[in-house]
py3Dmol code that shows the C-alpha trace and the ligand (Angstrom):
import py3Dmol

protein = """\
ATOM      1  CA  UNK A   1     129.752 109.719  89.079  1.00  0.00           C
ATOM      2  CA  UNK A   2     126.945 111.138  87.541  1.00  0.00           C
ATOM      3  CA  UNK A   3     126.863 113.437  84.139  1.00  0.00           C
ATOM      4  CA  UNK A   4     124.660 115.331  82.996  1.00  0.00           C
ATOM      5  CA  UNK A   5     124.203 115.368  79.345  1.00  0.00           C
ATOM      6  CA  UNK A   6     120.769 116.841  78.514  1.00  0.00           C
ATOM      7  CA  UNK A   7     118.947 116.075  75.516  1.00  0.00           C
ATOM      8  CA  UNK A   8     121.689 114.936  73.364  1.00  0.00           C
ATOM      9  CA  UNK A   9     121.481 111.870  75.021  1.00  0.00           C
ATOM     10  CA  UNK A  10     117.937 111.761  75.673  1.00  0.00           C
ATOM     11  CA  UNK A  11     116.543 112.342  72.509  1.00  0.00           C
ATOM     12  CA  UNK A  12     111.992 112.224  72.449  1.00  0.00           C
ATOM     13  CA  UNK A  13     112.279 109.041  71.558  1.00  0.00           C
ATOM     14  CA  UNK A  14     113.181 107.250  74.369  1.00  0.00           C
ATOM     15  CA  UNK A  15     109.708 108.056  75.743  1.00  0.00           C
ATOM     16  CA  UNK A  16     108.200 104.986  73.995  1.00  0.00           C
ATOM     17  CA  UNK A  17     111.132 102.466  75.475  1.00  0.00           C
ATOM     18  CA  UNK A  18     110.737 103.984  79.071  1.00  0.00           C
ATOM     19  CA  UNK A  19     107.572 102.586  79.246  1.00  0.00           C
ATOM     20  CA  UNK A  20     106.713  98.961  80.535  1.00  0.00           C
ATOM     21  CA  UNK A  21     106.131  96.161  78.113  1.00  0.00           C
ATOM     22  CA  UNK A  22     104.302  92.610  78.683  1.00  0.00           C
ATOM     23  CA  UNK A  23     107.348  90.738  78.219  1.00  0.00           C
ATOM     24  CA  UNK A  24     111.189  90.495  79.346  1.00  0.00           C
ATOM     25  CA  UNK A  25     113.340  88.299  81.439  1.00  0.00           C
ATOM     26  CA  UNK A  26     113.887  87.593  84.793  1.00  0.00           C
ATOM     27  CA  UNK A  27     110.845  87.551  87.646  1.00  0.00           C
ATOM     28  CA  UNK A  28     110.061  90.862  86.636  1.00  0.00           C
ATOM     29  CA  UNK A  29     108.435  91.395  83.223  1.00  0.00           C
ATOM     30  CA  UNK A  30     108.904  94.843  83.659  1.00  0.00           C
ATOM     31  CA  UNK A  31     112.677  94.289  83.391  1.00  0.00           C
ATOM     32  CA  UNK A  32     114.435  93.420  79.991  1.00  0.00           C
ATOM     33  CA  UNK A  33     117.925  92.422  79.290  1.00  0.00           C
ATOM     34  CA  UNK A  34     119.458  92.951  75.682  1.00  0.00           C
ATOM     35  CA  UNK A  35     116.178  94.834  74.409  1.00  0.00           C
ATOM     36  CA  UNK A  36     119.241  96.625  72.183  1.00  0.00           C
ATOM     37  CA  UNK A  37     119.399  93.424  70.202  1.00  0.00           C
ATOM     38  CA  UNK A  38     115.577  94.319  69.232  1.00  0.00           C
ATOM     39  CA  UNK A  39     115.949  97.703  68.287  1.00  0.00           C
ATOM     40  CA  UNK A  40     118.481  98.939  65.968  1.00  0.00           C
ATOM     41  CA  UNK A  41     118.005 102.970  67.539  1.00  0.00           C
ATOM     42  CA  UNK A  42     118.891 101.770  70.847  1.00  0.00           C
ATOM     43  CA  UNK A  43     122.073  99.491  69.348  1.00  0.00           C
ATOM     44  CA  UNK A  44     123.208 102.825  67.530  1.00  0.00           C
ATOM     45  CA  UNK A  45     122.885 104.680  70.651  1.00  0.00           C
ATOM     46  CA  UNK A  46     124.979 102.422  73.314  1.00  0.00           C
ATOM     47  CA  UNK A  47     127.311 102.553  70.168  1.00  0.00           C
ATOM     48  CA  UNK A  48     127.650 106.173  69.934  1.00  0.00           C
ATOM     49  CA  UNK A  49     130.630 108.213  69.389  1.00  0.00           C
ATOM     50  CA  UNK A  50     128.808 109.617  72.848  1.00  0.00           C
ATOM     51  CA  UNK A  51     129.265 106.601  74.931  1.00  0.00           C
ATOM     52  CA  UNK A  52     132.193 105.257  73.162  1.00  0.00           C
ATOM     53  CA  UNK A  53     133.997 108.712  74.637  1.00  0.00           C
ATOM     54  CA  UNK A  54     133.053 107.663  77.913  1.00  0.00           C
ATOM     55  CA  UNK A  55     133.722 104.027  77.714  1.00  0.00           C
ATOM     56  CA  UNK A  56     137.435 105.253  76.728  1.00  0.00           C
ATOM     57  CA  UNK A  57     137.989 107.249  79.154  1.00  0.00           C
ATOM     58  CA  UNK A  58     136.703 104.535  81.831  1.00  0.00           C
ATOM     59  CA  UNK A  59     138.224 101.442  80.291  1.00  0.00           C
ATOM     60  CA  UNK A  60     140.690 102.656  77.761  1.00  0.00           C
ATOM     61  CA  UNK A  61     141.253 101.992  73.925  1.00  0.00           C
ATOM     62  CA  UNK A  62     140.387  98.278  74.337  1.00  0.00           C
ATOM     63  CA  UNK A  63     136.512  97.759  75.865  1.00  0.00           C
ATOM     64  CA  UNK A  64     133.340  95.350  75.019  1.00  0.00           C
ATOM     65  CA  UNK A  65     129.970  95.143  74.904  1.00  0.00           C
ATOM     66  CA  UNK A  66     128.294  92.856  77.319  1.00  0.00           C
ATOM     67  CA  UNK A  67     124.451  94.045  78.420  1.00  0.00           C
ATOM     68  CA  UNK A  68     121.976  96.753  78.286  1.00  0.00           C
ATOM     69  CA  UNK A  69     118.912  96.658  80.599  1.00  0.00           C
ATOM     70  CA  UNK A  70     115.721  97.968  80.612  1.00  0.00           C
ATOM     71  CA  UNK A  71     114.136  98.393  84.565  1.00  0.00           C
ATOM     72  CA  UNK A  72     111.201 100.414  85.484  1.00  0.00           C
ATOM     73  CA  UNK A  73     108.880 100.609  88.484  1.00  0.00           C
ATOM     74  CA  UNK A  74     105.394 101.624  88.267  1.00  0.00           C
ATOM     75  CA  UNK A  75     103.954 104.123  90.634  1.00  0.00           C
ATOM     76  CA  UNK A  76     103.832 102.979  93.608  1.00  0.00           C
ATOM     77  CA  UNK A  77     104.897  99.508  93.138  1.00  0.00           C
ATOM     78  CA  UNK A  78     106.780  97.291  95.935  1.00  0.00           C
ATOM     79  CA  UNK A  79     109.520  96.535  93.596  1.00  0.00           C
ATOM     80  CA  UNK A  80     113.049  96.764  95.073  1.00  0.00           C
ATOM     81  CA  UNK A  81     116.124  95.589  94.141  1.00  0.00           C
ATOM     82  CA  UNK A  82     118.734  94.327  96.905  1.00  0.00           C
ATOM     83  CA  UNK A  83     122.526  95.371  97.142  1.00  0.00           C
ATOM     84  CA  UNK A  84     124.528  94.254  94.798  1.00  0.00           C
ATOM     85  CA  UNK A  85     127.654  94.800  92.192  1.00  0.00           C
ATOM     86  CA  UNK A  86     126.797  94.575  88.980  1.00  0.00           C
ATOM     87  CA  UNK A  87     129.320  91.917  88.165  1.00  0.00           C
ATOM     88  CA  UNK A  88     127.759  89.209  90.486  1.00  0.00           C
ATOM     89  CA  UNK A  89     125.716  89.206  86.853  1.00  0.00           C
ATOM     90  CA  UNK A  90     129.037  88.263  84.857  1.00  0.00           C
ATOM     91  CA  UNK A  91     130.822  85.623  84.166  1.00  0.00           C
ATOM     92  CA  UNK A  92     133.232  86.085  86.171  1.00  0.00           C
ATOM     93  CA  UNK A  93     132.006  87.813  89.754  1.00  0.00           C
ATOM     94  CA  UNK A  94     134.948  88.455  91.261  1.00  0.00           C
ATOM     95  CA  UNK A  95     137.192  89.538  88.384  1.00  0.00           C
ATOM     96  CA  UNK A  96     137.096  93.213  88.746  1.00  0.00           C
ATOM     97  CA  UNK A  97     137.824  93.171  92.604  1.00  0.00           C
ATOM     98  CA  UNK A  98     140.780  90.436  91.765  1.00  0.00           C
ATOM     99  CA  UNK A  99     142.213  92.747  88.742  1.00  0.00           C
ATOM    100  CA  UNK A 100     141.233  90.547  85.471  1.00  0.00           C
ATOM    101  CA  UNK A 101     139.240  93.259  84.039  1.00  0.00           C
ATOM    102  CA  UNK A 102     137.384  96.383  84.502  1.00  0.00           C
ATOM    103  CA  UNK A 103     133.952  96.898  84.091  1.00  0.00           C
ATOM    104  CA  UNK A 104     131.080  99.933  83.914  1.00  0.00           C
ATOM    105  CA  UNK A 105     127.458 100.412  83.825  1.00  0.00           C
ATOM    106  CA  UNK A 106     126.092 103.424  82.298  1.00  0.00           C
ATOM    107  CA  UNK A 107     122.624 104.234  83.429  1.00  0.00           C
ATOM    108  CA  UNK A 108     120.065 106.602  81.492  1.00  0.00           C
ATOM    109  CA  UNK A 109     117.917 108.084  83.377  1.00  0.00           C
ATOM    110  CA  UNK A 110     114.345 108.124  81.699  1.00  0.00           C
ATOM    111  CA  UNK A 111     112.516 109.762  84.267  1.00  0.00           C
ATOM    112  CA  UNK A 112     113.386 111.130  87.459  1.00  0.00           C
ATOM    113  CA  UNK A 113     115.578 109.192  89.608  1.00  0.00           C
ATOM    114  CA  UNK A 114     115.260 110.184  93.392  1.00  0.00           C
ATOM    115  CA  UNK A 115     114.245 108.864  97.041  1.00  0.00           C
ATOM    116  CA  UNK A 116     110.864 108.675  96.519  1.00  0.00           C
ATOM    117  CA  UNK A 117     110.418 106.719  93.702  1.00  0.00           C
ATOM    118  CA  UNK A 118     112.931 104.089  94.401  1.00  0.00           C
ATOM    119  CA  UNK A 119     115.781 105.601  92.988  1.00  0.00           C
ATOM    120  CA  UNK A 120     119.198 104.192  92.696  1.00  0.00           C
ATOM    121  CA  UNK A 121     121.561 104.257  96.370  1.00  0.00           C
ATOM    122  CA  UNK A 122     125.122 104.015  96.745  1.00  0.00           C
ATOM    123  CA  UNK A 123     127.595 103.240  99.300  1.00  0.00           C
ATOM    124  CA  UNK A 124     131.243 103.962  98.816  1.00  0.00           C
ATOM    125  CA  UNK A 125     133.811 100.603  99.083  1.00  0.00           C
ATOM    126  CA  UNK A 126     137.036 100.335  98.832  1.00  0.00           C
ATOM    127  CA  UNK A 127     137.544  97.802  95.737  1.00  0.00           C
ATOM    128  CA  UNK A 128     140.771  96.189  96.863  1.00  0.00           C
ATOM    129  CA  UNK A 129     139.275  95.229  99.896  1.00  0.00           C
ATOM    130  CA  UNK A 130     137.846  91.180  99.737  1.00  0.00           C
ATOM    131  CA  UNK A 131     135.655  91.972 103.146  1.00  0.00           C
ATOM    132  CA  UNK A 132     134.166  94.720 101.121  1.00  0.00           C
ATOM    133  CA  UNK A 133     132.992  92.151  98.271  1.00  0.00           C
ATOM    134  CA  UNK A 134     131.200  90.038 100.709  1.00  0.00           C
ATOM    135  CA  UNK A 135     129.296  92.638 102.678  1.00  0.00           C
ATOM    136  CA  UNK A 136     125.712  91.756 102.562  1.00  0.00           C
ATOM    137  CA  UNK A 137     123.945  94.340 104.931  1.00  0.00           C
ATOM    138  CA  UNK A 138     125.510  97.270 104.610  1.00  0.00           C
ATOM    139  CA  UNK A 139     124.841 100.563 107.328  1.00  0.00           C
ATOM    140  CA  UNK A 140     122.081 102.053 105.032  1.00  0.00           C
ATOM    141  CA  UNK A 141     123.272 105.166 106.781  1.00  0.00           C
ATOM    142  CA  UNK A 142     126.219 105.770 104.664  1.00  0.00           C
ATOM    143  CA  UNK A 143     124.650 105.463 101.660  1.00  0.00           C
ATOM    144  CA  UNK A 144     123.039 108.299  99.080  1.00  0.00           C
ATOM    145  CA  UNK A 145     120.192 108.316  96.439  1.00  0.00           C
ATOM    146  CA  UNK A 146     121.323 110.146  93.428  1.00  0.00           C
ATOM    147  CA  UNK A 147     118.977 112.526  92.342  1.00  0.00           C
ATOM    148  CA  UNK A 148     118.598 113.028  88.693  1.00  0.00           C
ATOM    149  CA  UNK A 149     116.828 113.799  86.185  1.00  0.00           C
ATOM    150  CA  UNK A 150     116.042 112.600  82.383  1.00  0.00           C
ATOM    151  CA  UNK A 151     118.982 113.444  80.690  1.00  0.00           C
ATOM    152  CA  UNK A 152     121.413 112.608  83.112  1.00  0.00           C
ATOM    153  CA  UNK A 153     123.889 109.767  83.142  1.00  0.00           C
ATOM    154  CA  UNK A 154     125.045 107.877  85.920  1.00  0.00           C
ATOM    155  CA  UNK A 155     128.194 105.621  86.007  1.00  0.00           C
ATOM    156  CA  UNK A 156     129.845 102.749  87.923  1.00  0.00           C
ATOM    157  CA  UNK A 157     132.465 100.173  88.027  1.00  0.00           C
ATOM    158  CA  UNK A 158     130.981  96.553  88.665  1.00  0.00           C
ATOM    159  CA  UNK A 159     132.512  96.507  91.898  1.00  0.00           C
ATOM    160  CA  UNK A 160     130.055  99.489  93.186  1.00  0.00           C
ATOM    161  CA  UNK A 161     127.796  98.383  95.916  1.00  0.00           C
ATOM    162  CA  UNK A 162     124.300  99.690  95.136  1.00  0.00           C
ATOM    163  CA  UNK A 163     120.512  98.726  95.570  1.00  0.00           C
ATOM    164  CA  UNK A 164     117.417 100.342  94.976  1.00  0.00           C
ATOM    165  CA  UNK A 165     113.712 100.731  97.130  1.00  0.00           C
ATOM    166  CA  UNK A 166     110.455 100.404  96.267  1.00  0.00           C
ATOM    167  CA  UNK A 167     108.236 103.467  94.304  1.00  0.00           C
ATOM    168  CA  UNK A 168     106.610 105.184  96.460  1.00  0.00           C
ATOM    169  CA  UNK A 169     105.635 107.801  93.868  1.00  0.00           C
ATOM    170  CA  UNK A 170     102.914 108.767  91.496  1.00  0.00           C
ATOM    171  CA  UNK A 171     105.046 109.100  89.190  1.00  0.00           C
ATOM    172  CA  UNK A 172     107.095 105.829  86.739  1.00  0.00           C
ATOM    173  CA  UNK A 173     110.379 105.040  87.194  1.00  0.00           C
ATOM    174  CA  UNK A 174     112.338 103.996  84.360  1.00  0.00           C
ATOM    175  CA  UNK A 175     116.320 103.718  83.484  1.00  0.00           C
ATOM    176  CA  UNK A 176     118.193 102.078  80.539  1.00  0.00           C
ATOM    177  CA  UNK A 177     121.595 100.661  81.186  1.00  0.00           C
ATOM    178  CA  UNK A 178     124.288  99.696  79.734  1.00  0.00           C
ATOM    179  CA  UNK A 179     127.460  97.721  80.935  1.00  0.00           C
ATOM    180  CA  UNK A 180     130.859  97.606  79.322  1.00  0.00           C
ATOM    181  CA  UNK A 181     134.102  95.716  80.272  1.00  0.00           C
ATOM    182  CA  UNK A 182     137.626  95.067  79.751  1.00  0.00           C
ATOM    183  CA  UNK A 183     137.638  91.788  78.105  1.00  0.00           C
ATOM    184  CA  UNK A 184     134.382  90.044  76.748  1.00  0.00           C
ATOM    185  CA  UNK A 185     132.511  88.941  79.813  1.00  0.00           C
ATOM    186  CA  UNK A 186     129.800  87.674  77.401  1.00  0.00           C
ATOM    187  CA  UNK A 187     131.663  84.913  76.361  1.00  0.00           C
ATOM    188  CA  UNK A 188     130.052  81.571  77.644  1.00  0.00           C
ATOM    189  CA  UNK A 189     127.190  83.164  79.849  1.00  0.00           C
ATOM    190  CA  UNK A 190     123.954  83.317  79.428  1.00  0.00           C
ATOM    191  CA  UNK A 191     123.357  82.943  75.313  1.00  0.00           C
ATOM    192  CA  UNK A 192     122.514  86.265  74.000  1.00  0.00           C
ATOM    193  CA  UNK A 193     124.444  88.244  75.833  1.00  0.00           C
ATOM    194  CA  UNK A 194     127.151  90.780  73.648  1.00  0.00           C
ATOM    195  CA  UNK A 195     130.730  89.605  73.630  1.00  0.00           C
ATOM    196  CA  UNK A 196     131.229  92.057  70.564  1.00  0.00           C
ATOM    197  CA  UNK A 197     134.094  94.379  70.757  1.00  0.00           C
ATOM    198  CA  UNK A 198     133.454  97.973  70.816  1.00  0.00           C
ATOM    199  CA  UNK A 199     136.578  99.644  70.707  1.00  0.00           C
ATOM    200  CA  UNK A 200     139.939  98.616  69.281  1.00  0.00           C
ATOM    201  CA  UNK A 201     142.539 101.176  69.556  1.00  0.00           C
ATOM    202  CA  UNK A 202     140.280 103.660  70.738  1.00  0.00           C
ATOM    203  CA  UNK A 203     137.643 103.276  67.556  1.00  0.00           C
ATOM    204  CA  UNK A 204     134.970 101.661  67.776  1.00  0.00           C
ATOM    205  CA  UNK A 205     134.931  98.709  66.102  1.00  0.00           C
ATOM    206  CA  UNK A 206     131.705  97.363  65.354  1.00  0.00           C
TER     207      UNK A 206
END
"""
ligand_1 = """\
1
FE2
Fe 122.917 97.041 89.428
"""
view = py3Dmol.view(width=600, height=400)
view.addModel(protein, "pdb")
view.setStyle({"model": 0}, {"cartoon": {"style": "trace"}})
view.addModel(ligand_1, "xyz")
view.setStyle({"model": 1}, {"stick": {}})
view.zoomTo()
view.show()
């Protein structure tokens, strides 16, 4: 699930965009969705012959832009975030577990990404499985904190269960991500969000 890429994919400056700003959506200022519509750099970089490589090889020769995300907890902030697919925030929830499309986040990691700072969790599913979709406390014992570093990459279908804790840390937490699909879930939800196709017979086609 996780690559790790190194510094062609983590160029210096991402420093300045892992850092909290006074404005963004949702409760959390700290948290901003489509900040790639603001700044061309990060556009050209969930464009990338880098990420289009791995959005083919995840989706295939046909795949579309839908979201990039911005989330980062301070040291030793109380923020977590509860279980969840990512495609609960789609248009269509249940697509991916009922076969319309396929969908991935990709998640740069900006800073260290581990237990202690409130670091992404996972817990395994099995994504033809309906029960699975509407588990809402899952045994915490059977799941795993990835531990990474700035640099790495982590990906995941829509339909993967994950959550996050608070920071318990000195130390910032920040990731960028970026979610992809089949078919252009940005179509009719929430105004902003990409329904651009990215690749078109393999090449991107932006
Ligand atoms: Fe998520």
């Amino acid at each position: 699930m996780a690559l790790k890429i190194g510094n062609e994919i983590y160029p210096d400056h991402m420093a300045k965009f892992a850092q909290p700003k006074d404005f963004g959506s949702t409760h959390h200022w700290k948290t901003m969705d489509m900040y790639s519509t603001q700044y061309l750099e990060l556009f050209q970089m969930m464009t990338s012959d880098l990420m289009a490589g791995i959005v083919r090889e995840y989706l295939g020769p046909e795949a579309y832009l839908f979201n990039d995300q911005f989330v980062i907890k301070q040291p030793m902030e109380d923020y977590p975030f509860p279980w969840h697919f990512d495609n609960f925030y789609t248009s269509d929830p249940k697509g991916e577990f009922e076969g319309r499309y396929q969908a991935i986040t990709t998640c740069w990691f900006l800073t260290p990404n581990n237990i202690d700072c409130g670091g992404l969790r996972f817990l395994a599913l099995d994504k033809t499985s309906k029960k699975d979709f509407e588990i809402k406390d899952p045994n915490i014992e059977n799941t795993e904190t990835i531990d990474a570093q700035p640099g790495d990459v982590g990906i995941w279908t829509g339909n993967t269960l994950h959550s996050s804790e608070g920071n318990g840390s000195d130390f910032q937490r920040s990731i960028w991500l970026q979610v992809y699909s089949s078919i252009p879930l940005g179509k009719g939800w929430r105004s902003g969000y990409y329904d651009k196709q990215f690749l078109r017979n393999g090449e991107i086609a932006l």
